[in-house]
C-alpha positions in Angstrom: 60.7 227.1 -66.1 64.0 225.8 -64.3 63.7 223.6 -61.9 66.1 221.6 -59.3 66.2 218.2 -60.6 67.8 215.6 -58.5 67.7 212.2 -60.5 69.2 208.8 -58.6 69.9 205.4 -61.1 71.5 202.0 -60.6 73.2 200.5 -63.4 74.2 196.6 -63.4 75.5 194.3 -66.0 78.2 191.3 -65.9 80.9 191.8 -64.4 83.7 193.1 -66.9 85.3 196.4 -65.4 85.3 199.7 -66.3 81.9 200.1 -66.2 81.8 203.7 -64.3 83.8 205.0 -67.7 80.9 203.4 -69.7 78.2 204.6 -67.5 80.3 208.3 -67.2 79.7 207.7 -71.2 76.2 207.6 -71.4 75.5 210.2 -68.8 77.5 212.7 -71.2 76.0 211.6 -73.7 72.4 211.9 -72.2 73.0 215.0 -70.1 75.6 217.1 -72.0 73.9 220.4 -73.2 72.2 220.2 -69.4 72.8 222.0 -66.3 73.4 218.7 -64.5 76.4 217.3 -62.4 76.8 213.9 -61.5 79.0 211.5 -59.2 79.1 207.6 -59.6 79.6 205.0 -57.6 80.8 201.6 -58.6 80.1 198.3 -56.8 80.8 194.6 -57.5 77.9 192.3 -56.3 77.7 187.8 -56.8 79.3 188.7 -60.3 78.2 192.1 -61.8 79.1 195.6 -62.2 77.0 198.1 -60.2 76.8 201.4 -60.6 75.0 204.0 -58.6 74.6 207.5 -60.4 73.8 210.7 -58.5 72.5 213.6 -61.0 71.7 216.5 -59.8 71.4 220.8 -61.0 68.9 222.7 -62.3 67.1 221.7 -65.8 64.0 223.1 -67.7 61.7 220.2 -66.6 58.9 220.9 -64.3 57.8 217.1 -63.8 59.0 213.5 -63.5 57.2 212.9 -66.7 58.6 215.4 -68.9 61.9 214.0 -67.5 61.5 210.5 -68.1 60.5 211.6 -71.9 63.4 213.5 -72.2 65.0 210.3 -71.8 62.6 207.8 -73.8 63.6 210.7 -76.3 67.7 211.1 -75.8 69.0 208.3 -73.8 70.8 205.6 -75.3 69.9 202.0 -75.6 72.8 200.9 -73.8 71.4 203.2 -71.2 68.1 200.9 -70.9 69.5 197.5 -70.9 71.7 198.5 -68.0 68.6 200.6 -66.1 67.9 198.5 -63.2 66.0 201.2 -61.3 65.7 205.0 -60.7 64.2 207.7 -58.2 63.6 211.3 -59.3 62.8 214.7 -57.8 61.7 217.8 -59.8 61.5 220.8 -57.4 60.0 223.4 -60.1 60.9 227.1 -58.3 58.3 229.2 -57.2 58.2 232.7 -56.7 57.8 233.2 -52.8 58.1 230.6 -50.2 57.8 227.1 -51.4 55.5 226.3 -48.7 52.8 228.4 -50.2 54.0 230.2 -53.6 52.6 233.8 -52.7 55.1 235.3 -50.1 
């Protein structure tokens, strides 16, 4: 089944630079045989590297769960110790209108 997936994480560590090539990195890494596109955002805050990643195309999940095992499953470690927090939407499609699935 393909769905839209739309898949939001921020990213800190110490401040040290050059952390959107790391994080561009892991998302490669993580995402590359995927249909998914992402843009990053980098931020310095009180002495860290921030990094706000925007994922989004169309993947074979149909649920946040089978996404977040496809990560416990292929993401890096790296990829955890700098997970600081995420938000995800899995829009399976339907046949029809999405408000009701038949027409």
């Amino acid at each position: 089944m393909i769905s839209e997936t739309y898949l939001d994480f921020c990213f800190i560590r110490e401040q040290s630079g050059e952390f959107t090539v790391v994080i561009d990195e892991l998302l490669k890494n993580t995402f590359g045989k995927k249909k998914l596109n992402w843009y990053l955002e980098e931020k310095k805050i009180d002495g860290a590297d921030m990094v706000i990643a925007e994922v989004k195309g169309m993947s074979n999940w149909s649920s946040e769960e089978e996404t977040l095992l496809f990560l416990e499953e292929n993401a890096d470690a790296k990829f955890w110790e700098y997970l600081q927090g995420y938000k995800m939407f899995i829009y399976p499609v339907t046949k029809g209108c999405n408000s009701c699935g038949t027409h």
